[in-house]
C-alpha positions in Angstrom: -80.9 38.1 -43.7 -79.2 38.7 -46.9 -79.3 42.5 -46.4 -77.5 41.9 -42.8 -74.2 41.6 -44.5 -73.9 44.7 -46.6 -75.7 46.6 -43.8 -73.5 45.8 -41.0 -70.3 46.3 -43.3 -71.6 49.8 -44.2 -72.3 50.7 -41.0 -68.9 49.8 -39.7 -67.5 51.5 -42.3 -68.9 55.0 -41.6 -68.5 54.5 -37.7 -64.6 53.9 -38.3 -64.3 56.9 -40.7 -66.4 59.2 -38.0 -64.7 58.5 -35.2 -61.0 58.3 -36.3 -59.0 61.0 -35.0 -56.6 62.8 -37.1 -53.0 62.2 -37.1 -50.9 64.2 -35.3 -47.7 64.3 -36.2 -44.4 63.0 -33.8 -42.4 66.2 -33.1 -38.5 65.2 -32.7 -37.3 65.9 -29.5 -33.6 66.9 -29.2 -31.1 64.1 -27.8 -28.8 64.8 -24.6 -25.0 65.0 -24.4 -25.7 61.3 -22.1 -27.6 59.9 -25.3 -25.2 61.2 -28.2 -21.9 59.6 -25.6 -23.8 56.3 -25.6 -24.6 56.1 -29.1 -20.9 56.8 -29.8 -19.4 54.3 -27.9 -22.4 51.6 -29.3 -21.2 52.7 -33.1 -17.4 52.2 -31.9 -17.9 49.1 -30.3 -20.1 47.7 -33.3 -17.4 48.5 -35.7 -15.0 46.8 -33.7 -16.8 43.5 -33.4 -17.6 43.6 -37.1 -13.3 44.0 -37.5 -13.0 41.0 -35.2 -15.3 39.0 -37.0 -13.8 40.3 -40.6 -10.6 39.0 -39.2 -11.7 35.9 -37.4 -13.3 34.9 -41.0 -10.4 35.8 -43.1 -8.0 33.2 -41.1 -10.6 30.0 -41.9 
């Protein structure tokens, strides 16, 4: 019973480490004209809600 423990960690171990596939690397993919627009006009209207609130907070 006492060689149960160590046996079945062991064992685990190996069967991870065989059957592990490698790693395969995430090629970018290029971003559309549609995506790059979006991102744009998410950045602009960001930086104008952090004005607001920059402003909001400087009247209290």
């Amino acid at each position: 019973m006492r060689f149960l423990i160590p046996l079945t960690s062991a064992l685990c171990v190996v069967a991870s480490t065989c059957f592990a596939d490698e790693f395969d690397r995430p090629i970018p993919q290029a971003q559309s004209a549609t995506a790059e627009f979006w991102f744009a006009m998410g950045s602009i209207a960001l930086i104008g809600a952090l004005v607001l609130v920059q402003r909001l907070v400087a009247r209290s």
